[in-house]
Structures are given as structure tokens and as C-alpha cells.
C-alpha positions in Angstrom: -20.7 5.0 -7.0 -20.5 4.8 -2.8 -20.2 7.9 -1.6 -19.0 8.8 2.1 -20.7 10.7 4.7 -19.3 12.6 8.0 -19.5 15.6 10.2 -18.2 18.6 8.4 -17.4 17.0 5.2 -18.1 20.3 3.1 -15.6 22.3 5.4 -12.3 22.5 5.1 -10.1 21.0 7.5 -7.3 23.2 7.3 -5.1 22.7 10.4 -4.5 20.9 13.7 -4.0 23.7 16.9 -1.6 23.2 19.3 -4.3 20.9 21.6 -4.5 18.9 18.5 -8.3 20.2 17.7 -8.8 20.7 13.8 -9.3 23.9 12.7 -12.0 24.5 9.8 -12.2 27.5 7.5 -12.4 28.4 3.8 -9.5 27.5 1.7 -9.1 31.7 1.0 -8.1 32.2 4.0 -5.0 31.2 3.1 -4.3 33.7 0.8 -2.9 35.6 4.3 -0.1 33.5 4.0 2.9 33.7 1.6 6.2 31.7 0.5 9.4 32.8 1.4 13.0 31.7 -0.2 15.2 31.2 2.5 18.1 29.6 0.9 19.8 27.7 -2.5 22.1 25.2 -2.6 23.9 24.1 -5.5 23.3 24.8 -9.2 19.6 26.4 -9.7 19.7 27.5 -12.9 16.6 26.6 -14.3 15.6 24.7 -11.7 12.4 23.8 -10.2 14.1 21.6 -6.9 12.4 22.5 -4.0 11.5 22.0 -0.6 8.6 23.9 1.2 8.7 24.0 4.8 4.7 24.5 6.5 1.5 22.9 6.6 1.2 21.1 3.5 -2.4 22.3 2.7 -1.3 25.8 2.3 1.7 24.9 0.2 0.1 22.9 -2.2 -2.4 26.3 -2.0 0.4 28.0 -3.0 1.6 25.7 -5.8 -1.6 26.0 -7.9 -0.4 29.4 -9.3 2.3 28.2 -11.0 2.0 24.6 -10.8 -1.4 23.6 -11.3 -1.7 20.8 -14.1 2.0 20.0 -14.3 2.6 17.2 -12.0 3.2 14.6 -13.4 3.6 11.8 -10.4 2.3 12.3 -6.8 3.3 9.9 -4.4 2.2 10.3 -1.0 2.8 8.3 2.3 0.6 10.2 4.9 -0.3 9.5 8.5 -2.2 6.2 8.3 -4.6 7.0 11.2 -2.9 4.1 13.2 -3.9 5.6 16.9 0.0 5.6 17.8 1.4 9.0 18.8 5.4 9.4 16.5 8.0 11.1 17.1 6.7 13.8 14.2 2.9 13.6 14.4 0.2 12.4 16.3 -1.5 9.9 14.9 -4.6 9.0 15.9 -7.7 10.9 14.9 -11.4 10.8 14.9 -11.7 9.3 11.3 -13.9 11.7 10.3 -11.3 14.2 11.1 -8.6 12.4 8.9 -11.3 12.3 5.8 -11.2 15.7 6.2 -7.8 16.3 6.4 -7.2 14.3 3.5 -9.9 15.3 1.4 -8.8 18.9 1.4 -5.5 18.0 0.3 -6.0 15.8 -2.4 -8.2 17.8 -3.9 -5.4 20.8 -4.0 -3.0 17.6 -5.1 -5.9 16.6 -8.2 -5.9 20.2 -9.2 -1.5 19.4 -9.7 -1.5 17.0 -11.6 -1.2 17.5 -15.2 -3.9 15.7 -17.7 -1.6 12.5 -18.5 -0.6 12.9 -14.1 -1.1 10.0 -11.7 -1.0 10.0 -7.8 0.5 6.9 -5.8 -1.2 6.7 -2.3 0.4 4.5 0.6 -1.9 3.3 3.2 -2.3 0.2 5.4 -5.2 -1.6 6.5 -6.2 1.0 8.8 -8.1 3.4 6.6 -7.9 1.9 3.2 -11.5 1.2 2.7 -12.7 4.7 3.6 -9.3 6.4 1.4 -10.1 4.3 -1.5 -13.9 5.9 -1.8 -13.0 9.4 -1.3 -10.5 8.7 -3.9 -13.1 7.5 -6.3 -15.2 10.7 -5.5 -12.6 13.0 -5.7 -10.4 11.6 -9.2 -13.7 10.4 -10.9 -15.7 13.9 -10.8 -19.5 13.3 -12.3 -18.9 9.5 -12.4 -21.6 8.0 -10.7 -20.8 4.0 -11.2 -18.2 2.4 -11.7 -17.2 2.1 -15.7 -14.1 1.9 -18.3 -13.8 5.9 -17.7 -12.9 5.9 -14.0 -9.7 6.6 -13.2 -9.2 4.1 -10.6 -6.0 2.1 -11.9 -5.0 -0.4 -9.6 -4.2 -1.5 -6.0 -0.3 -2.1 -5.2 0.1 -4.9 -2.4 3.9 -3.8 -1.2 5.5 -6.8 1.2 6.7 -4.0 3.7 8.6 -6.7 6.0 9.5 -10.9 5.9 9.7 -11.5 9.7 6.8 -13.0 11.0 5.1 -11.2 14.3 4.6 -13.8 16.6 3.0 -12.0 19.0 0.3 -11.1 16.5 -2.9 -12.2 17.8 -4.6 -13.3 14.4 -2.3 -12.6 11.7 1.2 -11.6 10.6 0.8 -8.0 8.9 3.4 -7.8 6.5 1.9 -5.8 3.6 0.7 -2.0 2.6 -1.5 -0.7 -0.2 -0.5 1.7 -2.0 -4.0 3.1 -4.2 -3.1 4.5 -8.0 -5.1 7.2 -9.3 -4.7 8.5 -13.0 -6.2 12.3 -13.8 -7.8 11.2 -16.6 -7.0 7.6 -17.8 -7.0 7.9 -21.5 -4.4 10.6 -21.2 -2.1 8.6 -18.9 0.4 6.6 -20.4 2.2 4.1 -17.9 6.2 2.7 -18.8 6.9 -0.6 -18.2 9.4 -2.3 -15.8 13.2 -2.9 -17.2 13.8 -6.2 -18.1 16.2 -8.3 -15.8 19.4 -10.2 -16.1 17.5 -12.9 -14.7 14.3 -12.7 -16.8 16.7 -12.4 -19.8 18.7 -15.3 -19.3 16.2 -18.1 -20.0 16.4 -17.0 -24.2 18.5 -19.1 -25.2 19.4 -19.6 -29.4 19.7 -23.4 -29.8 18.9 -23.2 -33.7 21.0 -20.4 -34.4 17.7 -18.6 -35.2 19.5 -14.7 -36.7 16.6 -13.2 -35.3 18.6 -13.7 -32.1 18.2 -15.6 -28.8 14.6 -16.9 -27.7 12.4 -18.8 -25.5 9.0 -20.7 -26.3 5.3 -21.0 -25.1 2.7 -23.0 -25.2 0.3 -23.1 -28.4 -2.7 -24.7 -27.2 -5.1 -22.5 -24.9 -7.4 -23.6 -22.1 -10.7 -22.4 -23.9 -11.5 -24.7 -26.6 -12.7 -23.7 -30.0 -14.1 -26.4 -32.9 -12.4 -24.4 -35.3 -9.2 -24.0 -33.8 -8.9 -27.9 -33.3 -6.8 -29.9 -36.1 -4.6 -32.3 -36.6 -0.9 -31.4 -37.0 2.1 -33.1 -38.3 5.3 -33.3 -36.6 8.9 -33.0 -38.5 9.0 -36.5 -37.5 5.7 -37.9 -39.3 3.8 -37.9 -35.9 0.2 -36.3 -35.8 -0.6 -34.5 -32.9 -4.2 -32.7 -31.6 -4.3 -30.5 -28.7 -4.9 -32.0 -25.1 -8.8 -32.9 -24.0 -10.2 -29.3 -23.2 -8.3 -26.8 -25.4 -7.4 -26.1 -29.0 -4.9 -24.6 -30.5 -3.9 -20.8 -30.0 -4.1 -20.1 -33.8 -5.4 -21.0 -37.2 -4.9 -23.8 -39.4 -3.6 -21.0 -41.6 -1.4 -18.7 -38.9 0.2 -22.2 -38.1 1.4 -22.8 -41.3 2.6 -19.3 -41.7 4.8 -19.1 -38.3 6.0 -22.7 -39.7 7.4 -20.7 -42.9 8.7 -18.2 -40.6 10.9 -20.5 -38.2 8.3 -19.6 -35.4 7.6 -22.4 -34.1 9.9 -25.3 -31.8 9.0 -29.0 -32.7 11.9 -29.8 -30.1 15.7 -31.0 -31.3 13.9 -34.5 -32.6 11.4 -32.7 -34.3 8.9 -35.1 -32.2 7.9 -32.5 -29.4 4.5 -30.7 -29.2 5.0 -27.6 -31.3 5.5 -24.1 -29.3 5.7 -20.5 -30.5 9.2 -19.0 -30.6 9.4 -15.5 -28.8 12.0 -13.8 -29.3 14.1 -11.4 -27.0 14.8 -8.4 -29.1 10.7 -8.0 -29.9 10.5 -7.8 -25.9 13.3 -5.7 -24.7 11.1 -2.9 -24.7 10.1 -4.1 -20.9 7.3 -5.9 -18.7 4.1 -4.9 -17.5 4.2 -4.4 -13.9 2.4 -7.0 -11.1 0.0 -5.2 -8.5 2.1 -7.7 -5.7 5.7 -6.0 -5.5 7.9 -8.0 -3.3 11.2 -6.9 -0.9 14.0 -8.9 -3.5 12.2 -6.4 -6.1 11.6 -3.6 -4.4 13.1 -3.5 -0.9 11.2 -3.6 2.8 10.9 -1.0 5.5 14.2 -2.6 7.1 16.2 -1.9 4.3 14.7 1.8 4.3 16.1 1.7 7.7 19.6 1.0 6.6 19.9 3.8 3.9 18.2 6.4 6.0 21.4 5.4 9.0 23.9 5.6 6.5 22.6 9.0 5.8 22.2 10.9 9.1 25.0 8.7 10.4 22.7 8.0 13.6 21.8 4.2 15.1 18.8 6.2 16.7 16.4 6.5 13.8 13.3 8.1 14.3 11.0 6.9 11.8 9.9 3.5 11.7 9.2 2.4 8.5 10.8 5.2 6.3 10.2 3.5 2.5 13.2 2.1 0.8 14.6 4.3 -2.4 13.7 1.0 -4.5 10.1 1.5 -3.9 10.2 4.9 -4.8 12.3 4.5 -7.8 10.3 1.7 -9.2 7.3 4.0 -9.2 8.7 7.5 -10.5 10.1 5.5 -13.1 6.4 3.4 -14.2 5.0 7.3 -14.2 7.4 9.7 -15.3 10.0 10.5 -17.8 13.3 12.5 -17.5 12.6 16.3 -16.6 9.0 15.5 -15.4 8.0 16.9 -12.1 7.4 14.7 -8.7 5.8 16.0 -6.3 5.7 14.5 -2.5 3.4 16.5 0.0 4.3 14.0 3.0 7.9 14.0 2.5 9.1 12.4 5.7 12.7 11.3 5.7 12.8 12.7 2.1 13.3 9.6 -0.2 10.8 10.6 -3.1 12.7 13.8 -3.6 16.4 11.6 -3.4 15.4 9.3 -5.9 14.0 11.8 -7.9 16.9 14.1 -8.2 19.2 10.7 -9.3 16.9 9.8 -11.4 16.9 13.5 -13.4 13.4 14.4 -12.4 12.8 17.7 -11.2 11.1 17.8 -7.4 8.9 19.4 -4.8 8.9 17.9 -1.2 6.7 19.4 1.5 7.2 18.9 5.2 6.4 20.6 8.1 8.1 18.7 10.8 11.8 18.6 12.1 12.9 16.5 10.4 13.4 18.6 6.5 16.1 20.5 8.1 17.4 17.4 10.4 17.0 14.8 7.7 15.6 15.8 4.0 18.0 18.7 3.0 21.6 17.0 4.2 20.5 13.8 2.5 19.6 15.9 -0.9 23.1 17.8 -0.1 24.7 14.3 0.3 23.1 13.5 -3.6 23.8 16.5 -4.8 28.1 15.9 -3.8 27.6 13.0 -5.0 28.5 11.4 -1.6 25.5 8.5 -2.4 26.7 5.6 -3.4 23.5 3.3 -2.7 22.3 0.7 -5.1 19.6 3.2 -6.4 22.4 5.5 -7.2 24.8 2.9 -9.2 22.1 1.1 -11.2 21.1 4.5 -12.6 24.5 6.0 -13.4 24.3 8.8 -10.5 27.5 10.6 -10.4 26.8 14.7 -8.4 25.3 18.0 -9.6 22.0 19.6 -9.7 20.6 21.8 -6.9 16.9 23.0 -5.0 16.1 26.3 -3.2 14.0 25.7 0.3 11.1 28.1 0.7 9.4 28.4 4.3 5.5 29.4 4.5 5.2 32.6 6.6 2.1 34.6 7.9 2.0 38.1 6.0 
């Protein structure tokens, strides 16, 4: 398995001074730091809602002691290395310097998640090469090719915006990555994607079938087999053989029992090629998600825009491509269950810990800029009073209630 090399890639890259020079030292020294409760809000009975305010690095530190293999989701949309200076962060290291920011912390974030956990990492072209192998080195410990045990998963291609950039000088960028990362894949068990109005309504029940409505699918299959090539005869008396290059999905003997079992569609004439009935109520239980996740399925960076204006009630937004709650809610709910723990150590404008709170998941969102107390904790307040009426919030029932205590990271 590749493996990268850089300048100081066995120290820890702890911090950036106030010049914007990294500062390296050993990850005990920040046991001379501690986590202080400043405040609750709402009902925190029980509760494990929080926010974190400080340099990531030392509060995921921090969490190990009581958190450490109980994470179930990550998700993670850190600086991507662009060379733009934001409003919040400077952006534009030397790339060994970002490896080592990042390495440090997702090896703190590995030692989170719990055995069955996964981590979703957003990232653009910028960087994406170089993430995905440190990645591989850090979730695949001892692995030294690539094999059925790595827990690489897969590579999300998010369509982040639909307007063309004319002023591009090659291409159009309209797409992120984000990079998913299972602790230990035989552990992890992935949900699958609710099934739509839309993907629903083609079943139809034109033979009154009891076993409800249905739709049908080709029988024949583009590898051919000898054996799995016979002649069969139509309701109408017609004899039919599968198309030059394919054969038939089944055996002589399968065909005749999904004939017995009303499973298979000669057409209303009984002349058509036949076709395997598939019915609705033996898929309701949901579809497997594609790597290619488009803005009518899972919104863009403009419609992030639009809920994070309604929120702080400002036209002047500072973040520029703050990630719509669709996004976010599509992938807490492929990786976690009600009650599970989500945990966001970029937390930005705070959407992973909104959608996570409507969607009964207990959170943790770490920030260290302005903008947790100027944007993340009135928008969780606004959840909480059930002031949030956004399509994330209707399609999952989202009425008030719940609650999070905000901690700060102070030098002792």
C-alpha cells in the first residue's frame, strides 16, 4: 500500500501561532489543558449534546476518556488547502503542513469511532490524492496492499453547484469528494436510502396480483451460458429463445417454478418476451445508495446558502459554500441509528449537529472560530424551540425539545 512521505511526519502538528507557523509537540502536552462547562440550554437530562469551543486537536484529546470507541459517524468538512485566505481560517498551507494537521487529528478521530463507526471526509480536488493515502494508512493499520479487509468504502462525487463557470479556464468545477472510511468493515453495517414517491410509483398491479403492486425486469442476461439457453413457450403458442449473445437469467427448472408462482409477465396478450415480476412490498425495505449524489437529491452549496440566511437572518453570509442539511441528513441517516452519536470536529456553520439533533441523534460539534457562538448555538436554539421549519425538519416529523451544554477548552 503507498505510503506518504514529508518533513515532520512523525511529529505532531498541534497548532498554528498567531504568524500562522505550526507548532509541533507531543500529544501529552495537552494534558495542561482542560474542559470547562460554561453553559446549558434546554433539557439535558441525559444528554450527551455538545459543543466544544478550542482547537479541535485538543478537544477530540479530551474526548478519548470518555468517548473513545463510541462514535458512531464522523463527518468532517475541513479546510481544503485551497490557498484562499476566509473569513474564519487561513487557508493556504505548505501541504506538508496540512498532512500534518490532519493526520494528528484523524488519528484522535479513528481512536472515536466505535468498532461498527465510519468517518465521511469532504474534500475537493485540491488535496484529495494525498488525503485519500493517509486515510488508507491511518484506517487500514498493518495492511500493506490493498485487499477485501481494507476499510476503504467508497468515494462520494457530491454535485456542489449547476451553474457553469465561464470564466473557468479548462473546466467547469462543479463537484466534491467526500472519502468514506469504515473502522473495521466487517463490523460496519450501512442502512439503505428511503424509497421515493417517485421510485414507487412505477409498480403498478395490472393482474391484480394479491401479492400487491409490481414492476418487471428483464430475464435474459448479457453473459451467455449453453445451459441457460432454451426454448420457451409463450401463453400464446409462440416459442421464444433469448437474443444473439445472452441466455436466460435462470434455469429451465427456476422458469417453470416462477411460472407456478405468477412470477413472471408474458404481457396482456400473453405474446410478450417473458419478464420477472418484482414486487414492491419485498423492496420497501430501501435502495442501495449511488457513489454520484446529485443537488434534486441532496441539495447544492446555494441551497446551503439559503437555510444558513434564514437562520442568522443576515444577506451577508460569511461562508461560502456552507453544506446543505440534505447532504448531511442523507449521510447520518446511511450510518447511524436513533440515539447514536455524531460527531463533527470542523463544525462550521453547524449543520451536522442541526440535522443531527432533528433527526434524534445525540451530538458533538467542535469549533474554534466565531462563528459557534455567532452562528452554531442560535441555530441549535432555533431547533431546539422548534422555530425550524426547513424541508429537513418536515420530512422527518421535527416538532421542539432536547437540549446540549457548550464546554470551552481552557489552559490550567
Amino acid at each position: 500500500m503507498t505510503k506518504l512521505e514529508w518533513n515532520n511526519k512523525e511529529e505532531s502538528l498541534l497548532f498554528f501561532d498567531e504568524n500562522n507557523k505550526p507548532v509541533y509537540s507531543s500529544i501529552e502536552s495537552l494534558d495542561n489543558y482542560q474542559v470547562v462547562k460554561v453553559f446549558e440550554y434546554g433539557e439535558i437530562s441525559n444528554n450527551i449534546n455538545m459543543f466544544i469551543k478550542g482547537d479541535n486537536v485538543i478537544s477530540l484529546y479530551k474526548l478519548q476518556k470518555d468517548f473513545k470507541s463510541r462514535i458512531k459517524c464522523i463527518y468532517i468538512d475541513p479546510p481544503f488547502n485551497t490557498g484562499k485566505t476566509f473569513h474564519h481560517y487561513e487557508d493556504a498551507l505548505d501541504r506538508g503542513e496540512w498532512l500534518s494537521m490532519m493526520k494528528i487529528r484523524l488519528e484522535l478521530m479513528y481512536e472515536l469511532l466505535a468498532d461498527d463507526g465510519v468517518i465521511f471526509v469532504h474534500i475537493d480536488d485540491t488535496e484529495m490524492p494525498y488525503l485519500k493515502i493517509l486515510l488508507d494508512e491511518i484506517f487500514n493499520p498493518g495492511l500493506r496492499k490493498y485487499s477485501p479487509q481494507s476499510n476503504y468504502i467508497a468515494t462520494i462525487i457530491w454535485e456542489k453547484k449547476i451553474s457553469p463557470q465561464n470564466d473557468a479556464k479548462f473546466f467547469s468545477d462543479v463537484h466534491d469528494y467526500i472519502l468514506v472510511y469504515a473502522k473495521n468493515r466487517k463490523k460496519f453495517k450501512m442502512n439503505k436510502l428511503e424509497r421515493s414517491k417517485n421510485q414507487n410509483i412505477r409498480y403498478k398491479n395490472i393482474d391484480n396480483d394479491p401479492r400487491g403492486p409490481w414492476t418487471s425486469s428483464d430475464l435474459t442476461v448479457k453473459t451467455p451460458s449453453e445451459s441457460l439457453i432454451y426454448e420457451i413457450t409463450l401463453p400464446s403458442g409462440r416459442v421464444v429463445t433469448p437474443s444473439k449473445s445472452r441466455s436466460w437469467g435462470v434455469t429451465k427448472e427456476k422458469f417453470k417454478k416462477l411460472v407456478d408462482d405468477n412470477r413472471i409477465w408474458f404481457g396482456k396478450s400473453g405474446d410478450a418476451m417473458p419478464r420477472l415480476k418484482r414486487f414492491l412490498s419485498e423492496v420497501q425495505e430501501g435502495i442501495v445508495p449511488k457513489t454520484i449524489w446529485r443537488k434534486e437529491e441532496v441539495g447544492d452549496n446555494s441551497e446551503g446558502k439559503k437555510e444558513l440566511k434564514e437562520i442568522i437572518n443576515n444577506e451577508t453570509v460569511v461562508f461560502t459554500t456552507p453544506k446543505p442539511e440534505r447532504l448531511i441528513e442523507r449521510i447520518i441517516k446511511l450510518s447511524t441509528n436513533e440515539n447514536d452519536i455524531v460527531l463533527d470536529a470542523f463544525l462550521g456553520s453547524g449543520t451536522t449537529c442541526s440535522v443531527a439533533h432533528k433527526l434524534r441523534r445525540k451530538w458533538i460539534g467542535l469549533e474554534n472560530g466565531s462563528q459557534l457562538d455567532g452562528i452554531c448555538v442560535p441555530r441549535l436554539k432555533r431547533v431546539i424551540e422548534g422555530n425550524d421549519n426547513n424541508q429537513v425538519s418536515k420530512n422527518n416529523n421535527w416538532d421542539r425539545g432536547g437540549g446540549f451544554s457548550y464546554y470551552s477548552i481552557e489552559s490550567k
